[in-house]
MARDOBA-854827 format. One record per residue: residue in one letter; x, y, z of N, C-alpha, C in turn. Coordinates in steps of 0.001 Angstrom, whole numbers, padded with zeros to 6 digits, always signed. Each point is the difference from the previous one (the first is absolute). Example, Ala and Ser with C-alpha at 12.3 -4.5 7.8 and 13.67 -1.06 7.14 Angstrom:
BEGIN
A+013190-005690+007800-000890+001190+000000+000900+001200+000000 S-000350+001050-000720+000820+001190+000060-000770+001090+000730 
This chain:
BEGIN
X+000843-001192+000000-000843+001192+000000+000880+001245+000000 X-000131+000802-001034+000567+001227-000106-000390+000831+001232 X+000800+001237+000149-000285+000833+000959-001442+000907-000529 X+000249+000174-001063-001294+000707-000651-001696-000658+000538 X+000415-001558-000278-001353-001032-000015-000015+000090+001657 X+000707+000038+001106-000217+000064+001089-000689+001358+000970 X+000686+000949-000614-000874+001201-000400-001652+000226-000205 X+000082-000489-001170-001854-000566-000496-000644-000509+001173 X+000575-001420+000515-000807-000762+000906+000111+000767+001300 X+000539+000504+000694+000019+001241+001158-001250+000788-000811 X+000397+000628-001056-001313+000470+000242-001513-000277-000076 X-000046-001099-000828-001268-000475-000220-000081-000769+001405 X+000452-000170+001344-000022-000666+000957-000765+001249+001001 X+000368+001496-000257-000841+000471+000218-001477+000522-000426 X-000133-000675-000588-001763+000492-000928-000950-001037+000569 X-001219-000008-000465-000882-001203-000089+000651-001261-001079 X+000702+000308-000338+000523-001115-001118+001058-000715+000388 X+000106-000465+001683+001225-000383+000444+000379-001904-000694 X-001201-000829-000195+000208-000950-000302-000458-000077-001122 X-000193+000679-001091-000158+000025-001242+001008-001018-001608 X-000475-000833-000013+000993-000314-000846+000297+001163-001380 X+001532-000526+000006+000462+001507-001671+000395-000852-000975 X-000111+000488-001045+000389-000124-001243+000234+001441-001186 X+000770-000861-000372+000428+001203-000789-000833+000030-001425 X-000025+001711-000045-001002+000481-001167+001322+000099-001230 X-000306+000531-001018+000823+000888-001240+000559+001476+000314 X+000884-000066-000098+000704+001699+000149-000034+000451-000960 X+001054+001416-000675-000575+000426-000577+001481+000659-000365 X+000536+001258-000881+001027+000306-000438+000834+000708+001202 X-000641+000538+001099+000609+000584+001027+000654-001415+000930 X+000707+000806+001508+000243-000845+000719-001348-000481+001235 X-000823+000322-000427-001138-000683+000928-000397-001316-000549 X-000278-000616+001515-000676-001578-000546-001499+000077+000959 X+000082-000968-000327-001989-000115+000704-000069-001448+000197 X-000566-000260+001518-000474-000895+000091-001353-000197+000446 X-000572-001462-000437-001590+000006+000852+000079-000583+001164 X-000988+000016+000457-000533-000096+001412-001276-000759+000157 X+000238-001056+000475-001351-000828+000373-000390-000347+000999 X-000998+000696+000891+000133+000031+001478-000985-001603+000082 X+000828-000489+001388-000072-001199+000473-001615-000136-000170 X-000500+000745+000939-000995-000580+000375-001352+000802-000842 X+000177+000975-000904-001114-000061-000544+000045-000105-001816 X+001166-000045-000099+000236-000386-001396+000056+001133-000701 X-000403+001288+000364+000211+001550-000438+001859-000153-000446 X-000267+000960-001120+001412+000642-000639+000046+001050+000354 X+001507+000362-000232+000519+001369+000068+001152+000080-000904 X+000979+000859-000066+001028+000337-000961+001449+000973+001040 X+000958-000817+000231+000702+001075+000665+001122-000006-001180 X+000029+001507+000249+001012+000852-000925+001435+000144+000647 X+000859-000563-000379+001484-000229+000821+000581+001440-001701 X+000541+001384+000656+000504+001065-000757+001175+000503+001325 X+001374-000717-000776+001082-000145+000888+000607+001747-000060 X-000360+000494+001317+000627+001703-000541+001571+000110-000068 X+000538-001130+000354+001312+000212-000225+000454-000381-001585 X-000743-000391-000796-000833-000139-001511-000468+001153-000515 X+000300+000637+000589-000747+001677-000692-001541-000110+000123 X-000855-000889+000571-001357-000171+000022-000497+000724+001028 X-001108+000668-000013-000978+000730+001353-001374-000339-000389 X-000621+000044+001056-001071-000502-000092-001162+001084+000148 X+000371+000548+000324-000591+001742+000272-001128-000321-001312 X+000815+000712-000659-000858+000111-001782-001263-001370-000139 X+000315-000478-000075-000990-001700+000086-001329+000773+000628 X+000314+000212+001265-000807+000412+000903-001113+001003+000064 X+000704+001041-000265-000666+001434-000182-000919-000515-001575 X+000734-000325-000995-001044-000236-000859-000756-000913-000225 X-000154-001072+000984-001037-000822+000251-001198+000400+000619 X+000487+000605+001004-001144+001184+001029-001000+001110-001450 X+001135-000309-000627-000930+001572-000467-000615-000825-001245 X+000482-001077-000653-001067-000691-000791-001218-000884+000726 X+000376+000026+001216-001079-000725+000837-001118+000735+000196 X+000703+001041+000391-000975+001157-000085-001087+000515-000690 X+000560-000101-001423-000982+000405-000740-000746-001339-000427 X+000020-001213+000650-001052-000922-000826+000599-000884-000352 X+001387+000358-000518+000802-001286-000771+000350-001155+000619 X+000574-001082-000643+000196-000920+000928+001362-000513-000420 X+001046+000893+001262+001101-000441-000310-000353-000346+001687 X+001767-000841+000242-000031-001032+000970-000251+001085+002006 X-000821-000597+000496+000047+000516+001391+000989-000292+000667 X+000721+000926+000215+001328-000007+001404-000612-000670+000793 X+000373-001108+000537-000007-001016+001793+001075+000594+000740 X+001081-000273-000389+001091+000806+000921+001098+000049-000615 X+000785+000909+000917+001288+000585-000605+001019-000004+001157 X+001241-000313-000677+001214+000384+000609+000733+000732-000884 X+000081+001211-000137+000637+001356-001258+001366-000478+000347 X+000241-000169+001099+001405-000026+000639+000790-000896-000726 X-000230-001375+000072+000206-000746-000548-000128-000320-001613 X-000938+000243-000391-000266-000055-000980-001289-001296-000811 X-001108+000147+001366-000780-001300-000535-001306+001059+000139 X-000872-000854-000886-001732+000267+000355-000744-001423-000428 X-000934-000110+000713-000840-000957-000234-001112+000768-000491 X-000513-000482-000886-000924+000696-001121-001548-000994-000282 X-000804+000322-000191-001297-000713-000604+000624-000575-001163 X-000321-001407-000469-000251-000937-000990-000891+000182-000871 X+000122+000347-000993-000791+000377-000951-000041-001563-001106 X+000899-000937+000022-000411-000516-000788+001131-000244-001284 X-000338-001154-000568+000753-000584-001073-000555+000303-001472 X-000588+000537+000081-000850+000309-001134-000017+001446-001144 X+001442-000126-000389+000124+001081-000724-000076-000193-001395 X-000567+001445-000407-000728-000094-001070+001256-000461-001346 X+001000-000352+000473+000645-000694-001211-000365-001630-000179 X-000283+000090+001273+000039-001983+000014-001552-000064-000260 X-001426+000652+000073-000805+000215+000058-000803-000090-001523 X+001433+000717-001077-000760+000577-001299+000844-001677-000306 X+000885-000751+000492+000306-001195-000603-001262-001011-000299 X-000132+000074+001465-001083-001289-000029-001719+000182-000391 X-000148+001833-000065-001247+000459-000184-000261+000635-001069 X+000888-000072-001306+000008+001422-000671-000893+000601+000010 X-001262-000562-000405-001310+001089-000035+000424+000893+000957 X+000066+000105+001414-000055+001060+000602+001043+001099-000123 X+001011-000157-001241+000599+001128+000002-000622+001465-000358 X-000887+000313-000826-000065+001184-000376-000829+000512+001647 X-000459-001002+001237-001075+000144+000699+001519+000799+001002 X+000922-000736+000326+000935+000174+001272+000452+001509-000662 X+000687+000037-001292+000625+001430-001006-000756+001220+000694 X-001243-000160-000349-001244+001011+000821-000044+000372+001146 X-000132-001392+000732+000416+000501+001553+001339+001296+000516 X+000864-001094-001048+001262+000652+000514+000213+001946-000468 X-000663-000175-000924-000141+001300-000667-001037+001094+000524 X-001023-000724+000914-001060+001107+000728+000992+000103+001353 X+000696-001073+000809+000596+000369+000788+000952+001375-000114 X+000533+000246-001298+000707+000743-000145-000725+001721+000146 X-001136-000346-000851-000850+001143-000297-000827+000406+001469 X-000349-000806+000661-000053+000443+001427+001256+000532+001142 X+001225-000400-000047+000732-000109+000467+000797+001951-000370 X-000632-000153-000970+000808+001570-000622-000702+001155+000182 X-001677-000303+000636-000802+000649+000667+000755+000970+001009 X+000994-001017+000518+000244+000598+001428+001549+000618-000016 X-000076+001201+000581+001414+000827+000467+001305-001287+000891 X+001062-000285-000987+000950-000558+000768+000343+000361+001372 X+000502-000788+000944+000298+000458+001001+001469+001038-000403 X-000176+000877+000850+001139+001175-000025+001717-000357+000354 X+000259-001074+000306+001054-001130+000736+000930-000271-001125 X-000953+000005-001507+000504-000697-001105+001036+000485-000967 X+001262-000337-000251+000640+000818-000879-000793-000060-001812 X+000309+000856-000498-000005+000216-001828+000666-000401-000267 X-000644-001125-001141+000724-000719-000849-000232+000688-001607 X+000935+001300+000526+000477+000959-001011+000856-000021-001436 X+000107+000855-001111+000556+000031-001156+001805-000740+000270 X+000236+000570+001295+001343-000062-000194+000355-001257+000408 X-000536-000820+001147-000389-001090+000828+000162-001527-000917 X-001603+000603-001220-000097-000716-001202+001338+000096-000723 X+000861+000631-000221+000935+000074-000854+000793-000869+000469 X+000673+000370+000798+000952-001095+000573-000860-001039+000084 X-001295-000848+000716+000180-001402-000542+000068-000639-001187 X-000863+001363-000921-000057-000880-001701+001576-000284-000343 X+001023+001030+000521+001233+000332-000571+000982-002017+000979 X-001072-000604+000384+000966-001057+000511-000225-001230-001047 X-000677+000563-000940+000412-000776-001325+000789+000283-000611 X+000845+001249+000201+001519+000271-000542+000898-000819+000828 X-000009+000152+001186+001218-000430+001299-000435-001617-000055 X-000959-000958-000199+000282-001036+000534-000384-000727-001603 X-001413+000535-000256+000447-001102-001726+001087+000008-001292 X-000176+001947-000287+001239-000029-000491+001179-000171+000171 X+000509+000271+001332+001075+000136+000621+000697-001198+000014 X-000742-001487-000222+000382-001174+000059-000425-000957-001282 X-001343+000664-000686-000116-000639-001009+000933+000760-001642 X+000532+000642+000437+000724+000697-001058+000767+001068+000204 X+000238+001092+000050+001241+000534-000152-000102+001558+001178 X-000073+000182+001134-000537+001095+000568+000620+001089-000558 X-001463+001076-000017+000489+000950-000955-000727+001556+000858 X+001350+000470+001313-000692+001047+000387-000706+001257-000112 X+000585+000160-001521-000745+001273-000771-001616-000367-000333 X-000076-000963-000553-001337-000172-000662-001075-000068+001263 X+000703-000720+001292-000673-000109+001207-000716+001304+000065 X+001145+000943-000179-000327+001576+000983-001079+000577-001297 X+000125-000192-001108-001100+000364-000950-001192-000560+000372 X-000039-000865+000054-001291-000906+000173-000594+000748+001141 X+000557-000065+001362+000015+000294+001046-001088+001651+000181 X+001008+000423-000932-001052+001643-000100-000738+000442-000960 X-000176-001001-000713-000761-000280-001060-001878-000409+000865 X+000661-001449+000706-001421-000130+000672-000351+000354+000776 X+000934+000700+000756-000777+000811+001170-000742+001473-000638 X+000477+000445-001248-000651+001019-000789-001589-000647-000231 X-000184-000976-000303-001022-000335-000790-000824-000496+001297 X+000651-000540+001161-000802-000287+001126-001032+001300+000491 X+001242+001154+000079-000487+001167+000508-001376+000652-000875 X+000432-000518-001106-000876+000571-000977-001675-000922-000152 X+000100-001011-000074-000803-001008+000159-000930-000372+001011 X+000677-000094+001363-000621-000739+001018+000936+001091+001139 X-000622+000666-000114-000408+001465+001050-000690-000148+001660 X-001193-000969-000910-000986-000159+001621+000397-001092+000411 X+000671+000141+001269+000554-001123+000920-000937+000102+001866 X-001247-000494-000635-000203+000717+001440-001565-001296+000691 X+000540-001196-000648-000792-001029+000342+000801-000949+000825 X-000255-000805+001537+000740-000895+000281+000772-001232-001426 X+000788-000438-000179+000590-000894-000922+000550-001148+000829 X-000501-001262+000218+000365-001159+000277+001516-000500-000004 X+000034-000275-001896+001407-000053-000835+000064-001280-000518 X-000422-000873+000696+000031-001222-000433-001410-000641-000217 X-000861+000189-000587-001353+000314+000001-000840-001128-000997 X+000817-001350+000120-000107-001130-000846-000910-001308+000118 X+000120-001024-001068-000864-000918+000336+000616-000709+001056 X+001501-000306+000411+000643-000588+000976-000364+000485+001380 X-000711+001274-000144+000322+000498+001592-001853+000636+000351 X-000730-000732-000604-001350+000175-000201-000503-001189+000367 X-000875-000032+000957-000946-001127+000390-001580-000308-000355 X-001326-001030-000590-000787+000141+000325-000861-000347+001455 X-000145+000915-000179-001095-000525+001588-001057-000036-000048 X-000839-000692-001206-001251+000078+000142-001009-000267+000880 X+000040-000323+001412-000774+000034+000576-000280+001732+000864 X+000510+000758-000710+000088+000884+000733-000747+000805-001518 X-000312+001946+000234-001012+000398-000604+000879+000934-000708 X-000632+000329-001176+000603+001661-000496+001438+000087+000034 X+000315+001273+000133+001659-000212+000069+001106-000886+000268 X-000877-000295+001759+000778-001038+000571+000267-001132-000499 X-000839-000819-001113+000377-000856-000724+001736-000184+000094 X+001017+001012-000356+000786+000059-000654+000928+000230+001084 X+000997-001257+000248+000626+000543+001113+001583-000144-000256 X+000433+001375+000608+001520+000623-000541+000739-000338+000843 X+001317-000079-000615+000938-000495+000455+001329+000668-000535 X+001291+000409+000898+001552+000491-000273-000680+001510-000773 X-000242+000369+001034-000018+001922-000557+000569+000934+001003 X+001181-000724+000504+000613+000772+001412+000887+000998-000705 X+000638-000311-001138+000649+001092-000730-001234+001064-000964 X-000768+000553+000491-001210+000988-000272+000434+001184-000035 X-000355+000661-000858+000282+001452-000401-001024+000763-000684 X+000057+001400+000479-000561+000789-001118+000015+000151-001299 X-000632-000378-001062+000345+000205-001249-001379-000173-001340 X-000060-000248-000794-001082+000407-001387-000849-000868+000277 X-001097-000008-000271-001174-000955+000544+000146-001598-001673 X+000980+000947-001101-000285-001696-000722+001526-000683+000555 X+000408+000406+000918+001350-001116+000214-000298-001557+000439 X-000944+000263+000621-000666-001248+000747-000503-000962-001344 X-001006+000722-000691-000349-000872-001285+000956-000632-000788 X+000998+000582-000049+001147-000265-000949+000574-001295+000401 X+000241+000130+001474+000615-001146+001018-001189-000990-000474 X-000851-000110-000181-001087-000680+000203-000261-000789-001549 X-000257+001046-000715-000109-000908-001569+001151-000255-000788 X+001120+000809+000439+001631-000108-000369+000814-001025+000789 X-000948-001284+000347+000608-000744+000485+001245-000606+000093 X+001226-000216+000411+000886-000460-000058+000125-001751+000522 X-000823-000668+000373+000175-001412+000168-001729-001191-000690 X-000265+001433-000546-001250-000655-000821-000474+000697-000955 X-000748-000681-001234-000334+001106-001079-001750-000067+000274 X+000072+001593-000577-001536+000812+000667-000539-000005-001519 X-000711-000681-000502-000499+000320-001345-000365+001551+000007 X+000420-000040-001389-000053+001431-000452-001486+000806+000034 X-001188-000945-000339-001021-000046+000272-000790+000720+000945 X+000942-000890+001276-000816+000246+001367+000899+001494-000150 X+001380+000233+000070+000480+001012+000476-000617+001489-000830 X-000461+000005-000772-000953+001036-000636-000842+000309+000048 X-000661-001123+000889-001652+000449+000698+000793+000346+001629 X+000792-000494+000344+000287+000174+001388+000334+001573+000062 X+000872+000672-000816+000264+001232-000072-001443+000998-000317 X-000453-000558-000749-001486+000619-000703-000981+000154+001125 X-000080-001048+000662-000573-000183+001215+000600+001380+001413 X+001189-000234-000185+000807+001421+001101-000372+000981-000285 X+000142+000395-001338-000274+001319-000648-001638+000230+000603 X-001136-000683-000636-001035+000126+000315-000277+000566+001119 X-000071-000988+001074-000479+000416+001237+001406+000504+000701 X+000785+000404-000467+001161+000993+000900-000459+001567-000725 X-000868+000267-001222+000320+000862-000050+000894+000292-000292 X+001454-000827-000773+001195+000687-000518-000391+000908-000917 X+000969+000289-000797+000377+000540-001433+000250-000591-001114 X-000464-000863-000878+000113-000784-000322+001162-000025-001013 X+000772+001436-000408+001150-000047-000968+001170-000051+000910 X-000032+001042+001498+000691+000091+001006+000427-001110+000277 X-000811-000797+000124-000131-001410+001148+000917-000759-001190 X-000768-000318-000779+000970-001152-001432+001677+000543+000434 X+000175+000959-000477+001425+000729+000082+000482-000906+001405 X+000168+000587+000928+000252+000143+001540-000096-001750-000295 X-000748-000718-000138+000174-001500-000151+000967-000578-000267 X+000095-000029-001335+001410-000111-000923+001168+000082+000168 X+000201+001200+000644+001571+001167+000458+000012-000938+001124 X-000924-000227+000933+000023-000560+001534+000475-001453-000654 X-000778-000876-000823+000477-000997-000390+001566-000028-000323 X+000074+000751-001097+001408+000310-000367+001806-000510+001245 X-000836+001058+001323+000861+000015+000807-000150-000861+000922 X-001328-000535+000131+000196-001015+001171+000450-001705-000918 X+000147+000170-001087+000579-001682-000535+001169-000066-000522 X+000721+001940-000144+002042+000122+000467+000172-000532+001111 X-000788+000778+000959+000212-000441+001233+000210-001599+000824 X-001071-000962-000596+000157-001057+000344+000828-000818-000798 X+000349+000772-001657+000925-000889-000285+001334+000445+000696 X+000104+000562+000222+001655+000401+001165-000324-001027+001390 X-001285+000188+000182+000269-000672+001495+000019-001471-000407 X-000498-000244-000652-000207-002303-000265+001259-000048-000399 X+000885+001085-001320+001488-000047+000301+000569-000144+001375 X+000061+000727+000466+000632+000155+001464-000133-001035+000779 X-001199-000672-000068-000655-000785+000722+000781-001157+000150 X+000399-000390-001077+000718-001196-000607+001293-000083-000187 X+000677+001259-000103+001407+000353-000082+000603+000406+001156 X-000657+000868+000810+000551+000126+001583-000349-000930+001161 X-000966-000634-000508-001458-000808+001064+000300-001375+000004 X+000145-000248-001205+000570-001533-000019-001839-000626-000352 X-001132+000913-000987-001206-000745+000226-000270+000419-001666 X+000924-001163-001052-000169+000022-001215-001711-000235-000478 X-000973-000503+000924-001439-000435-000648-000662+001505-000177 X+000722+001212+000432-000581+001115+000029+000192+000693-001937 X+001610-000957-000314-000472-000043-001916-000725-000278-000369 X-000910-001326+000480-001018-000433-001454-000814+000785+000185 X-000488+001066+000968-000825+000879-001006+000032+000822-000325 X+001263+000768-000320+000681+001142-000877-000723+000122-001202 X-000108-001309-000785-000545+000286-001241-001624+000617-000429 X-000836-000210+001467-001020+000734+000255+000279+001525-000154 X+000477+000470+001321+000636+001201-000008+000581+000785-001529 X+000479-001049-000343+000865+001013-001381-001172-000034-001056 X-001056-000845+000019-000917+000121-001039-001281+001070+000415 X-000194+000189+001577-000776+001413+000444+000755+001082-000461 X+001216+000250+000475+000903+001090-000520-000189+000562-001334 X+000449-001173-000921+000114+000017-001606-001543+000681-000169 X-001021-000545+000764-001630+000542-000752+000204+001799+000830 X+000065-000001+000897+000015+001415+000816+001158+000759-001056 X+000912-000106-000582+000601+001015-000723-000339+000282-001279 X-001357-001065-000633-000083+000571-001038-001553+001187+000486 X+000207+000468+001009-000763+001139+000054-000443+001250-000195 X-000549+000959-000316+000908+001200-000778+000659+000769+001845 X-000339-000284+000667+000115+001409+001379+002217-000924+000153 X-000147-000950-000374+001389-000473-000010+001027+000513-001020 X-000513+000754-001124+001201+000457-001417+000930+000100+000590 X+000563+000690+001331+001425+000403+000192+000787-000990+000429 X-001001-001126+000803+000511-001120+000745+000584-001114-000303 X-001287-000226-001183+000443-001113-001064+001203-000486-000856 X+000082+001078-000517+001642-000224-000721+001628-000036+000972 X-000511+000459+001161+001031+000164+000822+000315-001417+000279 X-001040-000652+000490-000435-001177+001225+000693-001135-001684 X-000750-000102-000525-000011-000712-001354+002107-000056-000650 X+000301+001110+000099+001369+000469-000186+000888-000628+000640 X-000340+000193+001462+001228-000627+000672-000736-001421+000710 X-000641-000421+000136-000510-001963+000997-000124-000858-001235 X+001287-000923-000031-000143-000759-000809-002039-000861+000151 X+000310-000903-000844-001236-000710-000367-000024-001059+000784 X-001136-000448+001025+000193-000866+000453-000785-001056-000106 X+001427-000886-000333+000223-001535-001558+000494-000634+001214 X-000681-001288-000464+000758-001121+000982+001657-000223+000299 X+000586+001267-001180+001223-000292+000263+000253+000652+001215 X-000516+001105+000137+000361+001058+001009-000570-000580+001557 X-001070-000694-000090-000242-000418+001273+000868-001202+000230 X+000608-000893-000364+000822-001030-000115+001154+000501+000670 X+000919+001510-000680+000849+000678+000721-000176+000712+001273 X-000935+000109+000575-000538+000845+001013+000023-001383+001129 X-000819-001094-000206-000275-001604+000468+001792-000068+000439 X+000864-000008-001002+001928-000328+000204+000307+000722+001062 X-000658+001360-000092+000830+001047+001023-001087+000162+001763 X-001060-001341-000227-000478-000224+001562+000772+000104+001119 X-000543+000976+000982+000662+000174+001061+002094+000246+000275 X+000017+000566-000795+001081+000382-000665+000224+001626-000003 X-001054+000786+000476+000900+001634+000557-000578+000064+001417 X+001413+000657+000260-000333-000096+001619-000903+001255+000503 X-000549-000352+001388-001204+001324+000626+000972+000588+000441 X-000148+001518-000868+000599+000997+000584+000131+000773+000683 
């Protein structure tokens, strides 16, 4: 038993969950793991969150924005207890039932869960973020899109710091210009992986969220983007055009505004993850975070042929090679192979 796992059981020794059998759940790209909880005697679950702060993890964030999606109706997980100190919470069980494994065995119900997930949003943007939250601003956005220079190019071909710094103020021009209104809570990870159904439950609550502790202020379509710009599943094109059509509608967007601000947001949030599934795999030592690059590079490729992208496109297109099985093959060689700096 690690010192960490002894840790856990001290604390779950103080809760109602002292004789609970655990097992371990799925983690996730950070250093948090999760385990369940099956209390002895009434067969009730729970979920404790082991976020090691000597890991750079806090649990703070988790917290505050659980309260405040609880708040309004939603159904993300109820705090049982906490040790901040340490770095644990025992959390409500929501369940195995996310809407990726869900549209496997059910497809019909995809365009039904898409909806859900998409009024959650449109309710959710009703409401003034809490004031706590940083902006996930023009410049913010720049640097992560720009970690598809530092970790894909940088390793899948030839790093090239000039074109970086073009790019760099290139999209934060077009961010600034584009996607202005940053003033809706933003999740970030806002996917079929981290989405639950709960149908026994009504209306919103149906839909229960999960990993939005990194939450920020920012454009009300970032969330959609996360959502039909899937990165570990494909969103027919279909659904994702009524799903947006659907936002617009009852949000009241703009409907030329909104398209734009989509796109550009797309644009930068699938640099972004292609730098990080790079990274992921090259500093991390967690190569399965390649196979779905080729998702990513085929959202990208559709988001730049946009017009609100002209300046972006040729830049982005110019310098990231193409990614060909050769290039992920070389990326796969150089696993866990640069050191954390």
């Amino acid at each position: 038993m690690t010192d960490r796992d002894a840790a856990a059981r001290s604390f779950i020794a103080q809760t109602d969950w002292a004789d609970a059998r655990i097992a371990p759940l799925a983690g996730d790209a950070s250093n948090r793991r999760y385990l369940r909880l099956t209390h002895a005697a009434t067969g009730d679950t729970a979920v404790l969150m082991d976020a090691p702060p000597e890991r750079g993890e806090d649990t703070g964030p988790f917290v505050a924005i659980a309260r405040y999606l609880t708040d309004l109706g939603l159904s993300a997980p109820r705090i049982l207890n906490i040790d901040s100190d340490t770095g644990f919470l025992l959390i409500e069980d929501l369940g195995d039932a996310l809407f990726a494994r869900i549209v496997r065995t059910e497809p019909t119900l995809e365009p039904t869960l898409y909806a859900a997930a998409t009024d959650v949003l449109i309710a959710l943007h009703q409401h003034p973020p809490p004031m706590t939250l940083a902006t996930y601003d023009a410049r913010l956005m720049a640097d992560m899109a720009a970690l598809a220079y530092d970790w894909y190019l940088g390793h899948a071909g030839n790093a090239d710091a000039a074109a970086r710094a073009a790019f760099h103020d290139a999209i934060m021009r077009t961010l600034r210009t584009e996607v202005g209104e940053t003033n809706v809570l933003i999740q970030r990870d806002y996917h079929a992986e981290n989405l639950l159904w709960l149908p026994e439950r009504t209306g919103l609550a149906r839909v229960g969220l999960l990993d939005f502790q990194d939450a920020m202020c920012g454009h009300p379509a970032y969330d959609l983007v996360s959502l039909l710009q899937d990165a570990r599943r494909d969103v027919p094109r279909r659904i994702a055009a009524q799903m947006i059509r659907r936002y617009i509608d009852y949000a009241e967007a703009d409907p030329t505004a909104f398209d734009r601000a989509y796109h550009v947001l797309g644009a930068q949030r699938n640099l972004r993850i292609l730098g990080v599934f790079a990274r992921l795999c090259l500093r991390d030592g967690k190569p399965h975070y390649l196979d779905l690059m080729p998702r990513v590079w085929d959202h990208l490729m559709h988001d730049l042929e946009h017009p609100a992208l002209t300046e972006i496109a040729p830049l982005v297109r110019a310098a990231l090679p193409a990614l060909t099985p050769e290039i992920l093959s070389l990326l796969r060689e150089k696993c866990a192979s640069v050191p954390t700096l």
